[in-house]
N, C-alpha and C positions, 0 to 999 in steps of 0.2 A: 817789759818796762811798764812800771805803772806811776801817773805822777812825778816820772821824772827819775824817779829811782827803779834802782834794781838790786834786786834781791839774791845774794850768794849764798849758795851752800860753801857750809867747813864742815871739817871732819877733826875734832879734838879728841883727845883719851877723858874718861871721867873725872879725873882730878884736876887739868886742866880748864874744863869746864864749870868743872866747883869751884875754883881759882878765881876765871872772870866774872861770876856768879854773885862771888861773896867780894869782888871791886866794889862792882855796880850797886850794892847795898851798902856798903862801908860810904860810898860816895855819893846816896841817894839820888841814883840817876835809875834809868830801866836799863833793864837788860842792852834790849837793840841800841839803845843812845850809847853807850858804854861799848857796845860793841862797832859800831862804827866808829865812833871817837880814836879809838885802839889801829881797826884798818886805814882809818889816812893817817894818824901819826904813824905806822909805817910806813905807809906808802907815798907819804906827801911830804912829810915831817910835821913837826908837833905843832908848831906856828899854823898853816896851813888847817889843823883839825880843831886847834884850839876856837880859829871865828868859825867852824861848824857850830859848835855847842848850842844848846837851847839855851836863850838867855833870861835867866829869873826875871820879876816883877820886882819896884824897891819895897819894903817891908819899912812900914813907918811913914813917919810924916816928913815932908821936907828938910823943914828942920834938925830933925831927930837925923838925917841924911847930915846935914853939915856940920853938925856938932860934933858926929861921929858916937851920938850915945843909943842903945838901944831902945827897944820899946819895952813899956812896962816903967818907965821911970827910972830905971838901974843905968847909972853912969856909967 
């Protein structure tokens, strides 16, 4: 156990592999985040994995937060 966590080995076929591979880039996360995320919505359900997640920074100004308009000026 290092920090709290622990580290598993799996054993996938290669196109299963390339499966979760091309998740975790389709959904701009890393690998390991993607791949835990995956082990407690099994194991836990999706609820439970979903407040694991890494949680972004807000992107914008406050404002631009309540108006609901992006940055860059584009409504």
């Amino acid at each position: 156990m290092k920090n709290g966590f622990v580290e598993l080995p799996v054993t996938l076929t290669d196109e299963e592999a390339e499966e979760i591979d091309a998740q975790a880039r389709t959904q701009g996360v890393s690998l390991p985040d993607h791949l835990s995320y995956c082990t407690r919505a099994g194991a836990f359900g999706h609820l439970h994995a979903r407040k694991m997640l890494p949680v972004l920074g807000q992107v914008g100004t406050s404002d631009e937060a309540d108006s609901g308009r992006q940055m860059g000026g584009v409504p």
